[in-house]
C-alpha positions in Angstrom: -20.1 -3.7 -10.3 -20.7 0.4 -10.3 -18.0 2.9 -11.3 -17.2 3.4 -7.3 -16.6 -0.3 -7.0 -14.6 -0.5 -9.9 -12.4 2.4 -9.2 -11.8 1.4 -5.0 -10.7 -2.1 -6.8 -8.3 -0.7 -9.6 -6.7 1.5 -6.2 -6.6 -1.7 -4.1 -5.2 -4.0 -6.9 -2.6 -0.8 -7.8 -1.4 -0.3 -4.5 -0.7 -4.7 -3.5 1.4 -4.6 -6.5 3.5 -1.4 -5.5 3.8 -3.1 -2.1 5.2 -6.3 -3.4 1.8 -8.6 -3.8 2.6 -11.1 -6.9 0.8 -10.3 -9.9 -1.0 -13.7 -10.2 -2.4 -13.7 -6.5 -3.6 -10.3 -7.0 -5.7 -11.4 -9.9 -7.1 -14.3 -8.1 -8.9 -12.1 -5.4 -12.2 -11.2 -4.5 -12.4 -7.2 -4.0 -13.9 -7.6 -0.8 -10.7 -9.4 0.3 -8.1 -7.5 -2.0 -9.7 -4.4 0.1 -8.9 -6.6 3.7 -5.4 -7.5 2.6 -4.3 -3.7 1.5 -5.9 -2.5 5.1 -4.1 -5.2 6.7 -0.8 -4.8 5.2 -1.1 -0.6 6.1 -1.3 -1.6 9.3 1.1 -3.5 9.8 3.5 -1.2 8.0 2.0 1.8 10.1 2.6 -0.4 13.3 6.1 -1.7 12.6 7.5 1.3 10.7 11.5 1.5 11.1 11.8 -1.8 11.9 13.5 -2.8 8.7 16.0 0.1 9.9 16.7 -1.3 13.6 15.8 1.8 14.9 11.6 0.4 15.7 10.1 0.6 18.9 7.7 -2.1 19.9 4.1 -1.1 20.5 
């Protein structure tokens, strides 16, 4: 693993835990698919934003 690779994983691991991810499963995955599962869970938050508020509109 290179510096770049190193770095994109520390951001992706970083930013799962601030958005809940338990610390454990974190570990356990590959950075190819801790890099899919923080895409995927932006986009879902980008996609159902203020729906924890009532106030989303489906898209």
């Amino acid at each position: 693993m290179n510096n770049v690779e190193i770095a994109q994983l520390h951001w992706d691991i970083t930013k799962l835990l601030e958005m809940g991810i338990n610390e454990e499963l974190a570990r356990q995955l590959t950075p190819a698919q801790a890099r899919d599962l923080v895409k995927g869970l932006l986009y879902l938050r980008e996609k159902y934003r203020g729906w924890e508020d009532g106030h989303g509109e489906r898209r």
